[in-house]
MARNU-725392 format. One record per residue (C-alpha): residue in one letter; x, y, z; residue number from 1. Coordinates in pm, whole numbers, plus 50000, padded with zeros to 5 digits. Layout:
<recs>
+-----+-------+-------+-------+-----+
! res !     X !     Y !     Z !   n !
+-----+-------+-------+-------+-----+
!   A !     X !     Y !     Z ! NUM !
...
+-----+-------+-------+-------+-----+
</recs>
This chain:
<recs>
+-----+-------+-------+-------+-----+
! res !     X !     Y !     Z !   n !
+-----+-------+-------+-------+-----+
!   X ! 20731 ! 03091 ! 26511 !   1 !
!   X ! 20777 ! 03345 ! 26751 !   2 !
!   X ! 21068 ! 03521 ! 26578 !   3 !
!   X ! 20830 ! 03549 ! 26239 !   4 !
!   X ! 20570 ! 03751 ! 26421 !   5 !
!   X ! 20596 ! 04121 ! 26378 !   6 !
!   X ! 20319 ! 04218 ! 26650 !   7 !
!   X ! 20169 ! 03984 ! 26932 !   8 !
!   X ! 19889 ! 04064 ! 27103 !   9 !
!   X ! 19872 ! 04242 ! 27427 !  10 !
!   X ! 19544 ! 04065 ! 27501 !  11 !
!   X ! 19374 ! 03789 ! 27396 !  12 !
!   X ! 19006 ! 03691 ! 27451 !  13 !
!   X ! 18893 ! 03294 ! 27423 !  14 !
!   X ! 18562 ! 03204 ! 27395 !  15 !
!   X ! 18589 ! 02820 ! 27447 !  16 !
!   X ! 18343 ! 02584 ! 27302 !  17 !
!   X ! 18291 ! 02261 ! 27179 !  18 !
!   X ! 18375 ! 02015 ! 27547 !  19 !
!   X ! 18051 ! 01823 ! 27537 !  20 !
!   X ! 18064 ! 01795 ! 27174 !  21 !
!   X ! 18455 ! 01670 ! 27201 !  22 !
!   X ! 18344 ! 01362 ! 27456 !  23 !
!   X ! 18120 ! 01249 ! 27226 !  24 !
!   X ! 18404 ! 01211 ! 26972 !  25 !
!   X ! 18558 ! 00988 ! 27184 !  26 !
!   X ! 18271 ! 00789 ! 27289 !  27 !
!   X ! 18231 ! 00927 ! 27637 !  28 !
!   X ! 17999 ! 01133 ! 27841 !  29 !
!   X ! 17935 ! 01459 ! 27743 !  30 !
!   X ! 17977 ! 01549 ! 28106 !  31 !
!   X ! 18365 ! 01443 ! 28067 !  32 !
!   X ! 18428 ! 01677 ! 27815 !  33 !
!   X ! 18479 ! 01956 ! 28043 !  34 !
!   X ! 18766 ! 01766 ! 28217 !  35 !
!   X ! 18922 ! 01811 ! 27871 !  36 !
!   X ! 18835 ! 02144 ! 27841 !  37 !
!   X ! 19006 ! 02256 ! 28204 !  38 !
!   X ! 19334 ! 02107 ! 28091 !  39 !
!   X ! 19361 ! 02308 ! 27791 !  40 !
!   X ! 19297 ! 02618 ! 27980 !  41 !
!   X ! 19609 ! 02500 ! 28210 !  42 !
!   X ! 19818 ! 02467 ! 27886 !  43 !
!   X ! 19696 ! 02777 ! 27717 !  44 !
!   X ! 19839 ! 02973 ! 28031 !  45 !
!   X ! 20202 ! 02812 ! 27930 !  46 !
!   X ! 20138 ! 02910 ! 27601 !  47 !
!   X ! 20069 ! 03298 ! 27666 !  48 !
!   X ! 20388 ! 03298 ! 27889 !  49 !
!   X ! 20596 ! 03188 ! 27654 !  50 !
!   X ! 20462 ! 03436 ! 27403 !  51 !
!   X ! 20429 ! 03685 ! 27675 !  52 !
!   X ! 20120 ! 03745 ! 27610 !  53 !
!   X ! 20031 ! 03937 ! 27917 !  54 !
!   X ! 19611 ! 03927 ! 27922 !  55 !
!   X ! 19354 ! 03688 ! 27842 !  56 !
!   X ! 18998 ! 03671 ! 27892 !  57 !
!   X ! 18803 ! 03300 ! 27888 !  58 !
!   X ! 18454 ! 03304 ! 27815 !  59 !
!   X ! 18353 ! 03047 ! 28090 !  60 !
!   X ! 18082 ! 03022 ! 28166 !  61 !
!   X ! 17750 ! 03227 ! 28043 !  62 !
!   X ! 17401 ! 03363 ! 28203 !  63 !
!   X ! 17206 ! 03096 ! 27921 !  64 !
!   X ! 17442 ! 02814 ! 28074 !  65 !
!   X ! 17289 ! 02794 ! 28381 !  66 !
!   X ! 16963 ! 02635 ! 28203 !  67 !
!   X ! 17172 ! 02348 ! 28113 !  68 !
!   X ! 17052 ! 02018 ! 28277 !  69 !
!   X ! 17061 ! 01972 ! 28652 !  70 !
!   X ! 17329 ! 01687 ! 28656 !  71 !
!   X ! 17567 ! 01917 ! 28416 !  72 !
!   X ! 17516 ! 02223 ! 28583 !  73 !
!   X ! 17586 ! 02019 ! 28936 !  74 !
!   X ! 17909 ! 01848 ! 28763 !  75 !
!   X ! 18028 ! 02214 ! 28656 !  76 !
!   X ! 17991 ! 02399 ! 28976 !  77 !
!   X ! 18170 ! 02081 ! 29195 !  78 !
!   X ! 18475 ! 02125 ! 28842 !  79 !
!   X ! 18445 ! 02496 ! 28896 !  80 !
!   X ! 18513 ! 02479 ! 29278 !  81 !
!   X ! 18771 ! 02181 ! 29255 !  82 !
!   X ! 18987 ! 02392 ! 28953 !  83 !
!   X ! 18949 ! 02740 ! 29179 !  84 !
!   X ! 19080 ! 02553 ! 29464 !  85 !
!   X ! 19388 ! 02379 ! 29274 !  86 !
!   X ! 19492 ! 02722 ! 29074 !  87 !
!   X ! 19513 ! 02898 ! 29408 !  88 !
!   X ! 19770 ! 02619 ! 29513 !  89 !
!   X ! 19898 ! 02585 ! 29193 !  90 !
!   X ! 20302 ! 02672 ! 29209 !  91 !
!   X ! 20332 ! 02831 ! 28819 !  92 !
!   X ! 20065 ! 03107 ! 28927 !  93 !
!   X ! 20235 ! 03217 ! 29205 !  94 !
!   X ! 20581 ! 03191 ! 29033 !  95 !
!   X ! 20479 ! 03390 ! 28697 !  96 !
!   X ! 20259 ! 03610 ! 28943 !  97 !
!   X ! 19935 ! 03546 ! 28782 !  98 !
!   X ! 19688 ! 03761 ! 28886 !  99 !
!   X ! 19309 ! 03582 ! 28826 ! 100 !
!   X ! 18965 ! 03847 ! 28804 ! 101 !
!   X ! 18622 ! 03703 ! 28763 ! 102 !
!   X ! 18422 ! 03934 ! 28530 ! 103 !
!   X ! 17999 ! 03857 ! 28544 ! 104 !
!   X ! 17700 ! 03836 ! 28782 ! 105 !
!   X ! 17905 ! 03668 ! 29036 ! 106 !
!   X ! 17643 ! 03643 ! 29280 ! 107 !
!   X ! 17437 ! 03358 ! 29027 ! 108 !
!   X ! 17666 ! 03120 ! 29137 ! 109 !
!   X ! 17641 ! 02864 ! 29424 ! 110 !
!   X ! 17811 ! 02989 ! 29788 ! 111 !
!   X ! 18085 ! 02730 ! 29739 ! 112 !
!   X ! 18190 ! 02817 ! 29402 ! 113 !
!   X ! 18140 ! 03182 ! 29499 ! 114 !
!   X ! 18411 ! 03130 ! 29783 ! 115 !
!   X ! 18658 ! 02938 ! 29581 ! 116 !
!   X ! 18681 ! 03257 ! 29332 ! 117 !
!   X ! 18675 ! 03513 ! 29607 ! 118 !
!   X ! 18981 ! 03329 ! 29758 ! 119 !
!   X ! 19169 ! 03283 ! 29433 ! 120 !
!   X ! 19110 ! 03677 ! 29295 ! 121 !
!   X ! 19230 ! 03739 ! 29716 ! 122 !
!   X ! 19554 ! 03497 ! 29680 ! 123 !
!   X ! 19631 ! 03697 ! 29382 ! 124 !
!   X ! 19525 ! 04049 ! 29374 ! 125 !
!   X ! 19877 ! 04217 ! 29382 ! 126 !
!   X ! 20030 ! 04001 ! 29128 ! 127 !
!   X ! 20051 ! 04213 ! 28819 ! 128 !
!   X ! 20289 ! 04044 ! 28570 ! 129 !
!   X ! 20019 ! 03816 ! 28373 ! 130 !
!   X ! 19608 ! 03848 ! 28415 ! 131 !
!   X ! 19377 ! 03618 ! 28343 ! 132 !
!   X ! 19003 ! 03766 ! 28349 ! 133 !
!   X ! 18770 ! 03407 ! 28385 ! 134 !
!   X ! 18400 ! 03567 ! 28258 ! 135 !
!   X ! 18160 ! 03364 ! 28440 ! 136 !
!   X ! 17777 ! 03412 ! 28433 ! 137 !
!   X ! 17878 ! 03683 ! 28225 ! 138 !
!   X ! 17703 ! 03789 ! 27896 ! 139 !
!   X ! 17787 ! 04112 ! 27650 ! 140 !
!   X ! 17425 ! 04227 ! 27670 ! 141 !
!   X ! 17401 ! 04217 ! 28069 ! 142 !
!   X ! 17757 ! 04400 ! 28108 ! 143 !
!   X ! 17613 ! 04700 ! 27885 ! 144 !
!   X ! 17267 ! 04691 ! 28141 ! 145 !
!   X ! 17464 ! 04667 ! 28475 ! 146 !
!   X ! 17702 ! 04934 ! 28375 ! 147 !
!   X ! 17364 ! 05172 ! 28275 ! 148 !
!   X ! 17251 ! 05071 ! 28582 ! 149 !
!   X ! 17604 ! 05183 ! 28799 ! 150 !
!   X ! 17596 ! 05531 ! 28627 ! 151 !
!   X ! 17243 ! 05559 ! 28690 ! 152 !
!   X ! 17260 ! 05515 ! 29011 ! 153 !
!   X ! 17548 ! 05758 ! 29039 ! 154 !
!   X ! 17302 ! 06085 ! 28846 ! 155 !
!   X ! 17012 ! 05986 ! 29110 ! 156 !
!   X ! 17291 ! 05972 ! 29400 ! 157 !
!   X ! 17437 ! 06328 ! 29261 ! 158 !
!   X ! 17748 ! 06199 ! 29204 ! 159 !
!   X ! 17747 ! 06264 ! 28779 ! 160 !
!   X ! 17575 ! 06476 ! 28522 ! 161 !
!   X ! 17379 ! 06318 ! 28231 ! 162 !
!   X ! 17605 ! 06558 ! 28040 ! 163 !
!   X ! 17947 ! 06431 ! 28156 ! 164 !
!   X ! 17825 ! 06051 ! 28023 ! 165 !
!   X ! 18079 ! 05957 ! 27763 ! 166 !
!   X ! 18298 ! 05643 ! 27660 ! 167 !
!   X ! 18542 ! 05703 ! 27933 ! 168 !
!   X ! 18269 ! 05697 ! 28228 ! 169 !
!   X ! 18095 ! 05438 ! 28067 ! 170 !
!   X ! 18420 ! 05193 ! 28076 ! 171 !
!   X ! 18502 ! 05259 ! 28381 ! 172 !
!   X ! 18138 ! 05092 ! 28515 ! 173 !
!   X ! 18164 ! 04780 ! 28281 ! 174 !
!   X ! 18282 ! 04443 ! 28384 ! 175 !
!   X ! 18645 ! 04485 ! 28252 ! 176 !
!   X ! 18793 ! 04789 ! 28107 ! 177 !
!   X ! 19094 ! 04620 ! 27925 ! 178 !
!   X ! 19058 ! 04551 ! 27525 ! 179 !
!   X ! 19155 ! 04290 ! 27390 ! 180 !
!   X ! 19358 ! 04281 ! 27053 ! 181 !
!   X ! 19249 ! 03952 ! 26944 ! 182 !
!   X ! 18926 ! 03730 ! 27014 ! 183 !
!   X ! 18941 ! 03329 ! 26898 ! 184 !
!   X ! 18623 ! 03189 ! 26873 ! 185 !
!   X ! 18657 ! 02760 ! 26914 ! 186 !
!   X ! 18366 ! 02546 ! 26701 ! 187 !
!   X ! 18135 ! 02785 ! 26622 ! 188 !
!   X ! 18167 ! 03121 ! 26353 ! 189 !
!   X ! 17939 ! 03380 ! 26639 ! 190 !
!   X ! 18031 ! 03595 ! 26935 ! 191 !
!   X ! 17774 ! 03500 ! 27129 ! 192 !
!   X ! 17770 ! 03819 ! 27352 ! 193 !
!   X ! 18144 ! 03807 ! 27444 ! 194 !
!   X ! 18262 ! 04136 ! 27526 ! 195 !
!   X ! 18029 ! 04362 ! 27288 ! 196 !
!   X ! 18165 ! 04683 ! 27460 ! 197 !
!   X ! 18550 ! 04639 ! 27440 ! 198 !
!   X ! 18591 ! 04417 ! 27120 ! 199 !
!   X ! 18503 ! 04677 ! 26886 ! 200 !
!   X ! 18860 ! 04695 ! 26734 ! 201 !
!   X ! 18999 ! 04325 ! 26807 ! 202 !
!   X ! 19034 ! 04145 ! 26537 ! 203 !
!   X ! 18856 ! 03799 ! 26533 ! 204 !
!   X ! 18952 ! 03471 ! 26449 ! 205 !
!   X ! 18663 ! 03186 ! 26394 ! 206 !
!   X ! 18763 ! 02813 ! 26443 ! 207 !
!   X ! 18427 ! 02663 ! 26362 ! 208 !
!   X ! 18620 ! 02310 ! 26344 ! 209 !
!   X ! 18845 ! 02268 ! 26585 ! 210 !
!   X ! 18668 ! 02215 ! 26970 ! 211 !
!   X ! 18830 ! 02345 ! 27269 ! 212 !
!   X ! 18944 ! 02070 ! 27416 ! 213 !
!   X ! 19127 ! 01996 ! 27029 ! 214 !
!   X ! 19292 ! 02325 ! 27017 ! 215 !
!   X ! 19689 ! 02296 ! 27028 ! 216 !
!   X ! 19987 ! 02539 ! 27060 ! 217 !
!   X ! 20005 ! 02511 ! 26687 ! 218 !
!   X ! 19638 ! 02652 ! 26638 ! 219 !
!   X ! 19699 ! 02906 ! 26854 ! 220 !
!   X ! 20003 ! 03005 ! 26681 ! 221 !
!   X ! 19847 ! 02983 ! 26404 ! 222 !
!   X ! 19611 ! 03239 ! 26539 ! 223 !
!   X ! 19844 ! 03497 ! 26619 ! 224 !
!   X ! 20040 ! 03452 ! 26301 ! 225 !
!   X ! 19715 ! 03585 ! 26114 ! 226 !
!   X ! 19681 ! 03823 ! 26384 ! 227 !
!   X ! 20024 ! 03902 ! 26280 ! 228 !
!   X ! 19984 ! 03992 ! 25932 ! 229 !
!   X ! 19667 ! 04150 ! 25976 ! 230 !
!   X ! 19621 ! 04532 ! 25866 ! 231 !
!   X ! 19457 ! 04698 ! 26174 ! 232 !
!   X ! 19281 ! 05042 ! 26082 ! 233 !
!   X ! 19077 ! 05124 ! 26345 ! 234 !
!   X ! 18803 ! 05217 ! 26115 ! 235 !
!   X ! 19058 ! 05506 ! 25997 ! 236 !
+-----+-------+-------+-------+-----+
</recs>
């Protein structure tokens, strides 16, 4: 397909859904579903390569998901930890040069799970060739306040002028300052909060019926084939 495409995206923002409702499917427990849903984010990295598809951004994990129930949220820190720890080891990242961020409130997370991303970002930090920005404990709404917060800080501190405030200084105290082009939404037709600030231009692509752990290298390039032949104006 890849010859049929006149643009590809330089970015491309996930917001996975749909694990707990894709072990049920099958009959098992919920809880399993996000064993499914970690392989498919090993696969999707394949996919982008191959593409060359040099940024993505996976909606992970967000602030209302820690309010899940006590044994889920205990299974997903111990698969959190367990995944960080085999993606530092993991041969492909080093060999493609993969460099891993973690966009969010970082510090809502347990020590251990902490300490696995710290040493992943660390293993990686001067690869530069692919990125992959996980956004954990992260939500659209609490990126805007922490960034008003940063610059804030910086008038009281002396450091900026409420007059020099503008959409350059204001991206350079969010989360992430890279756009992306496209933003697939998995099993449900909302954003849910996923990068208000710099999705303004992407163009979006809902998949209310197909759940993450479902979604194949043909959906996806079925995804950037109507990115493809989209018109993007910009608002112009």
């Amino acid at each position: 397909m890849e010859k049929s495409l006149n643009r590809i995206p330089k970015h491309v923002g996930i917001i996975i859904d749909g694990n707990r409702r894709f072990a049920k499917r099958l009959m098992l427990k919920p809880l399993k579903g996000h064993e499914w849903g970690y392989k498919k984010i090993k696969e999707l990295f394949k996919w982008c390569k191959e593409y060359d598809i040099k940024e993505i951004t996976l909606y992970t994990f967000s602030i209302e998901n820690f309010d899940r129930p006590k044994e889920e949220f205990d299974y997903l820190m111990k698969l959190f930890e367990r995944a960080f720890k085999e993606t530092k080891k993991d041969r492909d990242i080093h060999e493609n040069k993969i460099r891993i961020n973690f966009i969010g409130r970082i510090s809502m997370f347990p020590k251990e799970v902490q300490d696995s991303m710290e040493e992943l970002a660390e293993a990686t930090k001067d690869y530069s060739d692919y990125i992959v920005n996980f956004a954990m404990a992260y939500g659209g709404r609490a990126e805007i306040i922490d960034a008003t917060k940063k610059i804030s800080q910086q008038i009281k501190d002396g450091k900026l002028k409420i007059e020099d405030i503008n959409e350059e200084v204001f991206k350079k105290n969010i989360y992430l300052e890279s756009e992306p082009d496209l933003i697939i939404r998995t099993s449900e037709s909302r954003l849910s909060g996923f990068l208000l600030w710099q999705g303004s231009y992407a163009e979006i692509i809902f998949l209310p019926n197909i759940l993450w752990p479902e979604f194949s290298k043909e959906h996806f390039e079925q995804c950037l084939q109507e990115y493809s032949n989209r018109d993007r104006r910009f608002g112009k």
